[in-house]
ZAROVO-311262 format. One record per residue (C-alpha): residue number from 0; residue in three letters; x negated, y negated, z negated. Coordinates in pm, whole numbers, plus 50000, padded with zeros to 5 digits. Each point is the difference from the previous one (the first is absolute). Layout:
REM ZAROVO-311262
SITE   k   r    px    py    pz
SITE NUM ALA     X     Y     Z
...
***
This chain:
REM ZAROVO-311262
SITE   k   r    px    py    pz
SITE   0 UNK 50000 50000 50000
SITE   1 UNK 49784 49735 49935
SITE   2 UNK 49766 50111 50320
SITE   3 UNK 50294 49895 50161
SITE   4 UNK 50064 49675 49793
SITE   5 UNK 49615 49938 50151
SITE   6 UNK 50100 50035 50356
SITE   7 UNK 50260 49758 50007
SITE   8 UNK 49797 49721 49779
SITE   9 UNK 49738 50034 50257
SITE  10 UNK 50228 49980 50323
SITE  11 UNK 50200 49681 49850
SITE  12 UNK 49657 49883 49971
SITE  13 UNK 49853 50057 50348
SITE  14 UNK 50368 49840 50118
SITE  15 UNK 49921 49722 49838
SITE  16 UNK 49640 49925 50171
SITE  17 UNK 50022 49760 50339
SITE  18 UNK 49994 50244 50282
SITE  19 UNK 49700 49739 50126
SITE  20 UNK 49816 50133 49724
SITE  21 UNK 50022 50386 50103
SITE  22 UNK 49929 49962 50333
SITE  23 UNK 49804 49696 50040
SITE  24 UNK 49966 49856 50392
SITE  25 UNK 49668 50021 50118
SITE  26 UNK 49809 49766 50236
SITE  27 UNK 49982 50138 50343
SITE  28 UNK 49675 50025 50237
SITE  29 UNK 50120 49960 50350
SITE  30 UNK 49785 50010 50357
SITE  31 UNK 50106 49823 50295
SITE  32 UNK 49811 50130 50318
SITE  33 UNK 50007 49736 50263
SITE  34 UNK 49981 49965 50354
SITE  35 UNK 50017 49728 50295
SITE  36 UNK 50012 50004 50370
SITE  37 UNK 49986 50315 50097
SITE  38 UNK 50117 50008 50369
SITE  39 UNK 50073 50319 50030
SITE  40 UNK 49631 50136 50007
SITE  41 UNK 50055 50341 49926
SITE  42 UNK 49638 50142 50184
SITE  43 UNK 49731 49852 49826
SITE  44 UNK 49957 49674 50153
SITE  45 UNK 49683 49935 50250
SITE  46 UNK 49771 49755 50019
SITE  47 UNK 49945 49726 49778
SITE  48 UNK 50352 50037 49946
SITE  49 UNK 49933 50329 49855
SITE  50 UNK 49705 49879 49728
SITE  51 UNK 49993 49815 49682
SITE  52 UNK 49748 49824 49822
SITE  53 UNK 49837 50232 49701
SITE  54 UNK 49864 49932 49682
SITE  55 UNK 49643 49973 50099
SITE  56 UNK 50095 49775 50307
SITE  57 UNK 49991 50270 50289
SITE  58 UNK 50296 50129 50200
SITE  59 UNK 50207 50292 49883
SITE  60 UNK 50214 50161 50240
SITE  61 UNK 50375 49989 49835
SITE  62 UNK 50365 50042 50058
SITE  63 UNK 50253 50284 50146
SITE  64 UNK 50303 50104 49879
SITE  65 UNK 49889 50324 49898
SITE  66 UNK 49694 49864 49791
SITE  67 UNK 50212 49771 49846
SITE  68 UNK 50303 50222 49880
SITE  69 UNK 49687 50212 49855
SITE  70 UNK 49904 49649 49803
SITE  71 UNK 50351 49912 49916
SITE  72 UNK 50068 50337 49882
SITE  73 UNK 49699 50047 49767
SITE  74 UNK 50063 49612 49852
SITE  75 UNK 50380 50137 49930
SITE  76 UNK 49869 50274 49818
SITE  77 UNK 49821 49854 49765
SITE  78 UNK 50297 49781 49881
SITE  79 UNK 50399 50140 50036
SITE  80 UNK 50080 49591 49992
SITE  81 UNK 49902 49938 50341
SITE  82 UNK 50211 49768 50233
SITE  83 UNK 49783 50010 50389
SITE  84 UNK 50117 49649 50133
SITE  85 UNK 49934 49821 50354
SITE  86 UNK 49977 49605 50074
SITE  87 UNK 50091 50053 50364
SITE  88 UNK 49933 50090 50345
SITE  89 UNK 50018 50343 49932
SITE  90 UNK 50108 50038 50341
SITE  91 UNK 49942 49800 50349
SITE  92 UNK 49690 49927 50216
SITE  93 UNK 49948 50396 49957
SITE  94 UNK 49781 50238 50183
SITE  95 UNK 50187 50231 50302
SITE  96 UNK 50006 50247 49761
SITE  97 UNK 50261 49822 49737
SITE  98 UNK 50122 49757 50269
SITE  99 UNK 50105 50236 50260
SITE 100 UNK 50260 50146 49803
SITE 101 UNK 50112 49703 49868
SITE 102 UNK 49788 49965 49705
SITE 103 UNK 50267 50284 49834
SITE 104 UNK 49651 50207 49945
SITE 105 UNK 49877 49762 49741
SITE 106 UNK 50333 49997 49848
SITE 107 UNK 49995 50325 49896
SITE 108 UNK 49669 50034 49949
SITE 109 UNK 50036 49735 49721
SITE 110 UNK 50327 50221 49880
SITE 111 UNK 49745 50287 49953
SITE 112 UNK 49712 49808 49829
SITE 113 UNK 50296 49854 49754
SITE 114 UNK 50016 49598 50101
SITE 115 UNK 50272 49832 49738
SITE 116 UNK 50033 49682 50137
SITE 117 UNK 49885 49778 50288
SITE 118 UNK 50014 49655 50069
SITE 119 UNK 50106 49863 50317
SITE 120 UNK 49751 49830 50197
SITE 121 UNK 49968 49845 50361
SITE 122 UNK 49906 50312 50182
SITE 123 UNK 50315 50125 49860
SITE 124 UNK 50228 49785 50243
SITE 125 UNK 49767 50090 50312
SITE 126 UNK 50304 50175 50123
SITE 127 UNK 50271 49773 49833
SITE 128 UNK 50242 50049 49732
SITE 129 UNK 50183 50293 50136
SITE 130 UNK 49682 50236 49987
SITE 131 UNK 49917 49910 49686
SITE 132 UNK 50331 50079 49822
SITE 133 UNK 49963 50373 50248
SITE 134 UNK 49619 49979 49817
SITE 135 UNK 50165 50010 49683
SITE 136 UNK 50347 50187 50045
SITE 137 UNK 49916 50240 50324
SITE 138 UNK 50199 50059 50282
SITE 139 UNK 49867 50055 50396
SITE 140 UNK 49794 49709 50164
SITE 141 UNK 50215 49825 50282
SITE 142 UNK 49754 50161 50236
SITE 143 UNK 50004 50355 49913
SITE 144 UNK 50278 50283 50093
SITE 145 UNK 50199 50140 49740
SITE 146 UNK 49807 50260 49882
SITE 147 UNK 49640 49883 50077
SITE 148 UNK 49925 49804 49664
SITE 149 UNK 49663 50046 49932
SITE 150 UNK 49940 50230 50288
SITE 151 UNK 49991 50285 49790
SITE 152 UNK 50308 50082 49818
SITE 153 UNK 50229 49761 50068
SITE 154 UNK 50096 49817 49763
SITE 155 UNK 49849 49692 49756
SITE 156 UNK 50124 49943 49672
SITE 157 UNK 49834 49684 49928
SITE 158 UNK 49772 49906 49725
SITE 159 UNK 50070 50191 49640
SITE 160 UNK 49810 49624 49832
SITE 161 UNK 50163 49670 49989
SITE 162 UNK 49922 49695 50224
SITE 163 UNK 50039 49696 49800
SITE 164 UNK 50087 49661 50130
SITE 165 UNK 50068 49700 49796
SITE 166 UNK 49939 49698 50225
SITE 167 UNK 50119 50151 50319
SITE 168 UNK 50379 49950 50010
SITE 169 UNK 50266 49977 50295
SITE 170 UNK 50138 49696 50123
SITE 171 UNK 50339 50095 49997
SITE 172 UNK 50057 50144 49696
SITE 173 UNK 49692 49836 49785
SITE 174 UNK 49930 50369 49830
SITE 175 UNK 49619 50127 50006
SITE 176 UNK 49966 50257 50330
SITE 177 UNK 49905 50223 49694
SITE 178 UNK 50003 50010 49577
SITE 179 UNK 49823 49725 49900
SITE 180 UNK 49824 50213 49701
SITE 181 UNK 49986 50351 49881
SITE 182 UNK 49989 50072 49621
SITE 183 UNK 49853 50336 49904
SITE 184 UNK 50049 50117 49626
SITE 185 UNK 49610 50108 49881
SITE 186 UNK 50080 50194 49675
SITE 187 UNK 50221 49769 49825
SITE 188 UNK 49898 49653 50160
SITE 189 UNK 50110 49876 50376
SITE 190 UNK 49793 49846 50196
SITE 191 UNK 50085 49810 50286
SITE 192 UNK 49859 49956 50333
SITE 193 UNK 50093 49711 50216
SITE 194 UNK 49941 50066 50402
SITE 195 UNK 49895 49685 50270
SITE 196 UNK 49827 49981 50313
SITE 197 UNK 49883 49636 50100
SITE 198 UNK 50176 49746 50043
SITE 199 UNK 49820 49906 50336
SITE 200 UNK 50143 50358 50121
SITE 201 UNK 50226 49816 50299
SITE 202 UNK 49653 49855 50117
SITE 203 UNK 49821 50302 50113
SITE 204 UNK 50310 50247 50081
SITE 205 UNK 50192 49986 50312
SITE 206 UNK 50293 49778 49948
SITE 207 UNK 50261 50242 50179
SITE 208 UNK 49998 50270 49709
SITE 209 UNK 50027 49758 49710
SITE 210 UNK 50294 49735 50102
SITE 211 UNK 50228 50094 49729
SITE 212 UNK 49742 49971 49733
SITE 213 UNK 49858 49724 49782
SITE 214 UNK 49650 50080 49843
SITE 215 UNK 50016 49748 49660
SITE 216 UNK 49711 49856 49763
SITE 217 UNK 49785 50274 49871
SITE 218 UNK 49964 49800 49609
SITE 219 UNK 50343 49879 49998
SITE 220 UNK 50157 50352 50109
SITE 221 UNK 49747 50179 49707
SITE 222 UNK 50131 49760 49784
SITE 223 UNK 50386 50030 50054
SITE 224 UNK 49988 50368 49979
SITE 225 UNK 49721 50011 49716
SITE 226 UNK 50284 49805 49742
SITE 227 UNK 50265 50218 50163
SITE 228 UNK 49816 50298 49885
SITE 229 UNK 49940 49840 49640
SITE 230 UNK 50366 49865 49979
SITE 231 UNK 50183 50314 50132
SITE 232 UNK 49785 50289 49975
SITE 233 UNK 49801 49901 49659
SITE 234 UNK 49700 50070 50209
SITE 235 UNK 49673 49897 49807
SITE 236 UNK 49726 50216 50274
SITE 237 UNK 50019 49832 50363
SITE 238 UNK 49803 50019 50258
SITE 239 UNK 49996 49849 50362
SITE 240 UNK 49912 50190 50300
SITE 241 UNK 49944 49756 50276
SITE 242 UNK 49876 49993 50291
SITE 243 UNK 49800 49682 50081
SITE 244 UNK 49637 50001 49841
SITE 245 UNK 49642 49841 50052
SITE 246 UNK 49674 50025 50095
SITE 247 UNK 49667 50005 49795
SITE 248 UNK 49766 49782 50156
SITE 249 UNK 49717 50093 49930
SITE 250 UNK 50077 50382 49966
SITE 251 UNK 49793 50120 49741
SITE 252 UNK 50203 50312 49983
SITE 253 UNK 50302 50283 49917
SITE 254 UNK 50086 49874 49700
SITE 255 UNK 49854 49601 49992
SITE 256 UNK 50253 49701 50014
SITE 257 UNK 49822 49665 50143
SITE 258 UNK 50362 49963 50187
SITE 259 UNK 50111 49730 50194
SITE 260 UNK 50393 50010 50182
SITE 261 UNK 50362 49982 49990
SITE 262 UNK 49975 50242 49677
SITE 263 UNK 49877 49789 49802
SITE 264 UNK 50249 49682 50062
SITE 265 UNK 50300 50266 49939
SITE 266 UNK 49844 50154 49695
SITE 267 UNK 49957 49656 49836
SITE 268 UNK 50333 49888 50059
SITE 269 UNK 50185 50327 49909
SITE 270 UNK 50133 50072 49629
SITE 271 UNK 49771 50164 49717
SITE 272 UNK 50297 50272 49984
SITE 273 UNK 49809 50129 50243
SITE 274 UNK 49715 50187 49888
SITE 275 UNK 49871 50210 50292
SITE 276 UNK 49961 49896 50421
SITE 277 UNK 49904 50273 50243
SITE 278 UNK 49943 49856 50313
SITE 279 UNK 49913 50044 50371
SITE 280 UNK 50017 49833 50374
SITE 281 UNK 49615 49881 50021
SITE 282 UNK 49878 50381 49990
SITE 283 UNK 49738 49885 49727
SITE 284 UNK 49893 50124 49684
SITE 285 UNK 49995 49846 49672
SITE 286 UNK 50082 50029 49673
SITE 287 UNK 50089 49661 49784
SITE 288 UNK 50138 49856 49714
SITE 289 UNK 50196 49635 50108
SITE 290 UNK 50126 49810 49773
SITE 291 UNK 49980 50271 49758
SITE 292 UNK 50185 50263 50186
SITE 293 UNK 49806 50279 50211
SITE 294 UNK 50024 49973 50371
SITE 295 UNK 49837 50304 50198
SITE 296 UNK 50002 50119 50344
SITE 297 UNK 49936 50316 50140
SITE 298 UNK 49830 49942 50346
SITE 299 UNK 50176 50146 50272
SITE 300 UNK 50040 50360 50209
SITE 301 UNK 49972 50234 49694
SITE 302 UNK 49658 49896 49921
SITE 303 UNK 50064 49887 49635
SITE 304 UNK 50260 50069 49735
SITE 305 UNK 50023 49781 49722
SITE 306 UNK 50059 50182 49625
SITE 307 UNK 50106 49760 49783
SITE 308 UNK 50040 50077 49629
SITE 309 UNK 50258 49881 49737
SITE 310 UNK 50192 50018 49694
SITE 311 UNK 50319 49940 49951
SITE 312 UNK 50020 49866 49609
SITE 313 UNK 50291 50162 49831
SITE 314 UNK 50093 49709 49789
SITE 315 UNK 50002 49731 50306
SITE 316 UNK 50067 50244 50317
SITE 317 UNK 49728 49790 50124
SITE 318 UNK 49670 50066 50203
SITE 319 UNK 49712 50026 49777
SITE 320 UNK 49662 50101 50041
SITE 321 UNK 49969 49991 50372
SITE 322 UNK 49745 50086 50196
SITE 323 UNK 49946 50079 50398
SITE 324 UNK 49701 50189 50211
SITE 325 UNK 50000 50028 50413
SITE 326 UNK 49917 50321 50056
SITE 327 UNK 49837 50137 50343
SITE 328 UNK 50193 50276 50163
SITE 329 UNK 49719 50244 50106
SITE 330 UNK 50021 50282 50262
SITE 331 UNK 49932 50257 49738
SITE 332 UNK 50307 50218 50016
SITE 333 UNK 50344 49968 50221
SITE 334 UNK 50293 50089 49815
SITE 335 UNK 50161 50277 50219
SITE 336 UNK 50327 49963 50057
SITE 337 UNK 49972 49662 50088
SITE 338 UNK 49683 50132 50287
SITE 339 UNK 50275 50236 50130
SITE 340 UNK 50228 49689 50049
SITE 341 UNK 49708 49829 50228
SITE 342 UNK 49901 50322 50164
SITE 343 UNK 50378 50046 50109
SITE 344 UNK 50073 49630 50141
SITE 345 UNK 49606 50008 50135
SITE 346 UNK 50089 50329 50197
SITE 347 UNK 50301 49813 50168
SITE 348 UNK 49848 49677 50092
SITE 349 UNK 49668 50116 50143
SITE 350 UNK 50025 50007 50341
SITE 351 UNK 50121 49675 49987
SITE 352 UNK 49735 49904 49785
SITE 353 UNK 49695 50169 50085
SITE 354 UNK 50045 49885 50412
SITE 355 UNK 49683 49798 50095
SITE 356 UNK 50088 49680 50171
SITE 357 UNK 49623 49826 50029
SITE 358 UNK 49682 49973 49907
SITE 359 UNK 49786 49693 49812
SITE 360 UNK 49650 49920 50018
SITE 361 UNK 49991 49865 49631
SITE 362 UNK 50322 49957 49702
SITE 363 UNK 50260 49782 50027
SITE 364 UNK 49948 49822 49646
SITE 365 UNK 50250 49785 49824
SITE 366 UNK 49715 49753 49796
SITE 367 UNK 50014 49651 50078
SITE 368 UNK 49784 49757 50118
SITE 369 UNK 49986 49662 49829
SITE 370 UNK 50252 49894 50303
SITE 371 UNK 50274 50294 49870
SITE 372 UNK 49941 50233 50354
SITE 373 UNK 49930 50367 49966
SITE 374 UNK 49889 50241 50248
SITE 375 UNK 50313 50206 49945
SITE 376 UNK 50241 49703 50020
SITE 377 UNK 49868 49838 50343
SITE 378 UNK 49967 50368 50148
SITE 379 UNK 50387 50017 49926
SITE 380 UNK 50079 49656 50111
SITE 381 UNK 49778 50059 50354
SITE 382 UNK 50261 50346 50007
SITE 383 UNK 50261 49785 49970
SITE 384 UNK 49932 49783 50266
SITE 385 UNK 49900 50236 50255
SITE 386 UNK 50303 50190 49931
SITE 387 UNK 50208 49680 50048
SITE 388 UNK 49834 49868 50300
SITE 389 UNK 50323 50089 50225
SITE 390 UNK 50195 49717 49820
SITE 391 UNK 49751 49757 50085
SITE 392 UNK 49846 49992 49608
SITE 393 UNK 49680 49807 50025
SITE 394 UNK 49926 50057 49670
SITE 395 UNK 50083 50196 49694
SITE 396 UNK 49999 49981 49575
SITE 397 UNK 49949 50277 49792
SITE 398 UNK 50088 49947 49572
SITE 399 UNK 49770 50112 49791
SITE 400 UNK 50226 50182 49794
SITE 401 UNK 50117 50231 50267
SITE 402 UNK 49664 50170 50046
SITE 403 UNK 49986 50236 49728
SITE 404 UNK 49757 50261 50057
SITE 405 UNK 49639 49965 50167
SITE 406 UNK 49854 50279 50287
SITE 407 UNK 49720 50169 49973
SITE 408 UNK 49722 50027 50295
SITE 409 UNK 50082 50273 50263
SITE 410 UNK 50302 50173 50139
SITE 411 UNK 50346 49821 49845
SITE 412 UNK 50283 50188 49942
SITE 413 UNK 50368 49849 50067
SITE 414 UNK 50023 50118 49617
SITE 415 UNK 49768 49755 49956
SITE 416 UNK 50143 49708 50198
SITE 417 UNK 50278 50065 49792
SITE 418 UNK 49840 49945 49642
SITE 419 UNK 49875 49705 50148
SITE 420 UNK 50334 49855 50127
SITE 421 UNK 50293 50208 49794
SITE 422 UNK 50288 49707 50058
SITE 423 UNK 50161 50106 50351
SITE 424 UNK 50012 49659 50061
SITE 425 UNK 50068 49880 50369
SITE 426 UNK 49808 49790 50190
SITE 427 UNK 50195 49671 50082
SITE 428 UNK 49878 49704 50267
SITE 429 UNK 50107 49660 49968
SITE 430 UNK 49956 49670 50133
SITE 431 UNK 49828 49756 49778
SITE 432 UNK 49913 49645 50090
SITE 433 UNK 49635 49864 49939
SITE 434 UNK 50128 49815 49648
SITE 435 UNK 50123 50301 49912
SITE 436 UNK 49721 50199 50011
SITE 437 UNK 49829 49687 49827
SITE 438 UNK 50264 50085 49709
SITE 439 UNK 49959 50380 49987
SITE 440 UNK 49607 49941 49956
SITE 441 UNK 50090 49744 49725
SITE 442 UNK 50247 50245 49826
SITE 443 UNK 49656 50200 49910
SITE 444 UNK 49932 49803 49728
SITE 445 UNK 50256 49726 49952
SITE 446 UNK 50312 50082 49785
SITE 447 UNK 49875 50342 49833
SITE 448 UNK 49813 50051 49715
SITE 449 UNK 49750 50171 50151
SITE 450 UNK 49844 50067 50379
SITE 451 UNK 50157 50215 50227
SITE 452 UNK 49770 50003 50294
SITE 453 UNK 50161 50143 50359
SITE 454 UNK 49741 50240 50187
SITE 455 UNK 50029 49815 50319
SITE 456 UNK 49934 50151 50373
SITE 457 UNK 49670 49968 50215
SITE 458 UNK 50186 49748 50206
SITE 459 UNK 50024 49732 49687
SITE 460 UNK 49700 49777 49843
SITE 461 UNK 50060 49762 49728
SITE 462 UNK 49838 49778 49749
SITE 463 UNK 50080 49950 49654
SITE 464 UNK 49935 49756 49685
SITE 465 UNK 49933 50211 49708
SITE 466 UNK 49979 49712 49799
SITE 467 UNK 50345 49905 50106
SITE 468 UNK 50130 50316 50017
SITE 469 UNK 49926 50025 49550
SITE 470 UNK 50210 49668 49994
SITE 471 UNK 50221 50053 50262
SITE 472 UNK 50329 49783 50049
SITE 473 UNK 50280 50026 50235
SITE 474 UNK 49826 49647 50127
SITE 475 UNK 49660 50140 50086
SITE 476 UNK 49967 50280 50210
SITE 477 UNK 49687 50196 49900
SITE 478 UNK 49930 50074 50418
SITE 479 UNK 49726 49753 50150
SITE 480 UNK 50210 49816 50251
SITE 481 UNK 49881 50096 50324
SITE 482 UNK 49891 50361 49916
SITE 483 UNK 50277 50251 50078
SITE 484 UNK 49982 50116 50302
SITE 485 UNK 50163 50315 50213
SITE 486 UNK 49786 50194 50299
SITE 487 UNK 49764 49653 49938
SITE 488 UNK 50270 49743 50073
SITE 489 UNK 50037 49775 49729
SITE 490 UNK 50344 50042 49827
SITE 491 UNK 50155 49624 49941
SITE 492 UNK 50210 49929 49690
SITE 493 UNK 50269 49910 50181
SITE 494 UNK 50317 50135 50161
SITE 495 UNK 49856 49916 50362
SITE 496 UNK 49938 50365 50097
SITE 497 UNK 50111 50350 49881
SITE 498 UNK 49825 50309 49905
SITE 499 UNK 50102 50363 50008
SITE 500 UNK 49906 50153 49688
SITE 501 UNK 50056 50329 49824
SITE 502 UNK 50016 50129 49608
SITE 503 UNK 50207 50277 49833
SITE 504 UNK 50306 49994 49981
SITE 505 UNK 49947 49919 49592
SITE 506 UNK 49855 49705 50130
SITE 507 UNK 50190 49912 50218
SITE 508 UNK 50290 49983 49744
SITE 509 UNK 49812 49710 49771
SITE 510 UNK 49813 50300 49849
SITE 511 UNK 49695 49880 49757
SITE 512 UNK 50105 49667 49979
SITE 513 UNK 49987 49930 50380
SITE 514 UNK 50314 49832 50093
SITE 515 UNK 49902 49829 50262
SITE 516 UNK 49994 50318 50177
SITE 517 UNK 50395 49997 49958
SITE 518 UNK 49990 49721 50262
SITE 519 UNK 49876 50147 50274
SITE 520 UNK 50190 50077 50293
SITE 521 UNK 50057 50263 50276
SITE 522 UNK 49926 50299 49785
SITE 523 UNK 49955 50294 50114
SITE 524 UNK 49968 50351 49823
SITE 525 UNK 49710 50173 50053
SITE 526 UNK 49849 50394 49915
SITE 527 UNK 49939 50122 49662
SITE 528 UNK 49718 49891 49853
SITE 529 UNK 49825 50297 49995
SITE 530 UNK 50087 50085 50311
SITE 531 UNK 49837 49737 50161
SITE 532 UNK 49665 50025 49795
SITE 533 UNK 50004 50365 50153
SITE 534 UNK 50053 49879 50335
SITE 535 UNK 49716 49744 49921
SITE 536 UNK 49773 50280 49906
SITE 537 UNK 50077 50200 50326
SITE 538 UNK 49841 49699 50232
SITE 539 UNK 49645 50153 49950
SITE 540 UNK 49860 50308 49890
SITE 541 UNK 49804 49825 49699
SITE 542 UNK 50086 49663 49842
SITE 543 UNK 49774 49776 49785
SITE 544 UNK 50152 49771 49685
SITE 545 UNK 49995 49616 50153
SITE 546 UNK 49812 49772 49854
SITE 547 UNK 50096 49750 49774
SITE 548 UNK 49956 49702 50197
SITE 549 UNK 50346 49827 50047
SITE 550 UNK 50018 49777 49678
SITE 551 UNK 49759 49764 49902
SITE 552 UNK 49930 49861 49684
SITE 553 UNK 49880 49600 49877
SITE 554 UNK 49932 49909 49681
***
């Protein structure tokens, strides 16, 4: 009897003790494994596009799908609170091997590896709005047969992660294209994640696929949906994955800061609810702490992946404790399953890809002069205009942005052309007048917050201020009056004769900041672009890279 009398004094007892203090909430270490611009480079990517600098300063081979589920997978391991996370472009400007089939192979390959959540960026709309909601949702593309999705078994399901979207939001109905934020429960705490792509997005896609969408303030969309997280959700942990970034000038490596950009302006302005920016877009690396938050970036094509190391406090369900590391992804060892998924899509598109189309003396290279020409840029801009000769072009402009991929020495395969122009953008020929043209040249520099320098033709020579170009004003065109010329006729600024002149069809659309180019007149579709380069390649049995001789530079 009084064992009993025992029992019961000691359960009114442990009824009476907080439940808080029986099973006390711990603080939770969580690992966020981020990525940025991968383009859908599922082989191991060639070329300096396929190394990153090392520790020691020398070159290491990196990137692949396969090598980096293996790196992903081992990181994961080591913590069960792992969240992998993308700032954007995880597809677009891909390699044939992605690209030809729509980019749905990189899709599921990031299904397999275990992606959570992507952030739109501006390779995202290279096909519009309508492929990116089939990116995310699945369904046949408008080109292929029912039946033929994927080429293998028919079908595409669409991406198992979640595209995020918070500044990108339809005209007609002001909603985001996607959920603004995701909020993933980590033990006991939520964190959220807040998804952007530049603001500057409408700038460098074509206009066609994006008319019904509005791409809003990076800081001021963080900081709406930041509060909305803390008012609503009683979200303490947030974190912004966005893709717009900087560049480290001087690079003094993986994991050094020294950055200088749009990042930095957004960062300062957005809210310290914010504790944590991924970032993308300039395909560098760094690894920073602005204004007190930490700002990395994970390269670009697989190379890196950034492991970055918190705590979530159980008292504040706040970040605490947080650290960050860029990690190389080394050819060591391909996971698998996900080698099965390139060997399967690389068995289907290699006789397209594998089909010699030329032959070059030395690489196409896509380094700069101090005038902003490449080898690889005017080669594609002299394709251009030979292929465009028919519509009386007398010269052509190539962006810099659309030449992705350099060429090695040798025999070039149209797999090749390819990863150097992925974009299937048409060639278009208009009519421009002479002031025009004067405008186009001064559209380089004047307006933008950077250069973007057009790889001209072998038929155009021009002269330009640098001096005035670092100051420039709408007032004071950078181009030494009297210097642009076309076949070695001087060009006047002035509306007194007319020019036939081709670009891409991005271009040709006001793409890069180039509106002029909406002026022109007469247009007239063109080939593919890499049609024509292949065309350009079949005009002699060996090509050499042109020199870089058409821009001149003053102090």
């Amino acid at each position: 009897m009084g064992v009993r009398i025992l029992g019961l004094a000691l359960l009114a007892l442990a009824l009476l003790i907080p439940a808080t203090a029986q099973a006390e909430p711990r603080d939770v270490e969580v690992q966020l494994l981020g990525i940025n611009d991968f383009h859908g480079n599922l082989e191991p990517p060639t070329g300096s596009s396929g190394r990153i600098p090392g520790p020691d300063g020398t070159n290491v081979d990196a990137g692949g799908a396969a090598f980096l589920a293996t790196h992903i997978r081992q990181l994961r391991a080591a913590n069960p609170n792992t969240l992998v996370v993308s700032a954007g472009d995880l597809i677009g400007a891909s390699p044939l091997l992605s690209a030809a089939f729509h980019d749905e192979p990189t899709i599921e390959a990031m299904n397999e590896i275990g992606l959570d959540l992507n952030a739109v960026g501006n390779h995202e709309f290279d096909e519009g709005e309508a492929e990116l909601l089939r990116m995310q949702y699945g369904g046949c593309h408008p080109t292929d047969t029912a039946g033929t999705c994927k080429g293998v078994d028919g079908r595409f399901d669409g991406a198992d992660f979640q595209f995020l979207a918070a500044n990108v939001v339809r005209r007609d109905t002001g909603e985001p294209l996607f959920a603004p934020y995701a909020i993933r429960r980590v033990g006991t705490i939520k964190v959220g994640f807040i998804g952007m792509t530049l603001e500057g997005t409408p700038d460098i896609v074509s206009p066609s696929g994006i008319r019904n969408l509005e791409f809003l303030d990076e800081a001021e969309t963080a900081n709406r949906y930041a509060q909305e997280l803390r008012d609503e959700h009683g979200v303490r942990a947030i974190v912004v994955l966005l893709h717009e970034g900087g560049t480290p000038t001087p690079f003094a490596g993986i994991n050094a800061c020294n950055v200088s950009g749009p990042i930095v302006d957004i960062v300062n302005r957005t809210d310290d609810a914010v504790d944590l920016f991924v970032t993308g877009h300039t395909h560098q690396p760094y690894n920073c702490v602005i204004d007190g938050r930490r700002v990395t970036s994970a390269s670009s094509f697989g190379r890196l992946v950034t492991d970055i190391d918190f705590t979530l406090d159980r008292r504040t369900k706040d970040i605490e404790n947080l650290d960050a590391e860029n990690m190389i992804v080394t050819r060591t060892e391909r996971a698998l399953d996900i080698q099965a998924l390139i060997d399967r899509y690389a068995t289907l598109v290699a006789p397209v890809r594998d089909r010699v189309i030329g032959n070059l003396t030395a690489p196409l290279l896509r380094a700069a002069d101090n005038s902003g020409e490449s080898t690889a840029g005017n080669f594609v801009a002299d394709a251009q205009l030979f292929d465009s000769l028919a519509q009386g072009a007398v010269a052509a402009f190539m962006n810099p942005g659309g030449v992705r991929a350099e060429i090695d020495a040798g025999p070039v395969t149209y797999g090749e052309a390819f990863t150097m122009q992925p974009f299937g953008n048409n060639l278009t020929t208009i009519t421009l007048t002479g002031a025009q043209l004067h405008e186009l040249l001064e559209q380089q520099w004047c307006g933008r917050s950077s250069p973007t320098i057009l790889l001209p033709s072998h038929t155009v020579h021009y002269t330009f201020d640098a001096s005035e170009a670092a100051a420039c004003t709408t007032a004071s065109n950078p181009i030494v009056p009297g210097s642009l010329t076309i076949n070695g006729q001087p060009v006047p600024n002035d509306a007194s004769q007319s020019y036939r002149i081709t670009v891409n069809s991005f271009l040709a659309d006001g793409g890069d900041g180039f509106t002029v180019l909406t002026q022109g007149t007469d247009r007239v579709g063109g080939a593919v672009d890499v049609d024509a380069l292949e065309r350009y390649f079949a005009t002699a049995p060996q090509l050499s890279p042109p020199p870089q001789n058409r821009i001149d530079v003053q102090p």
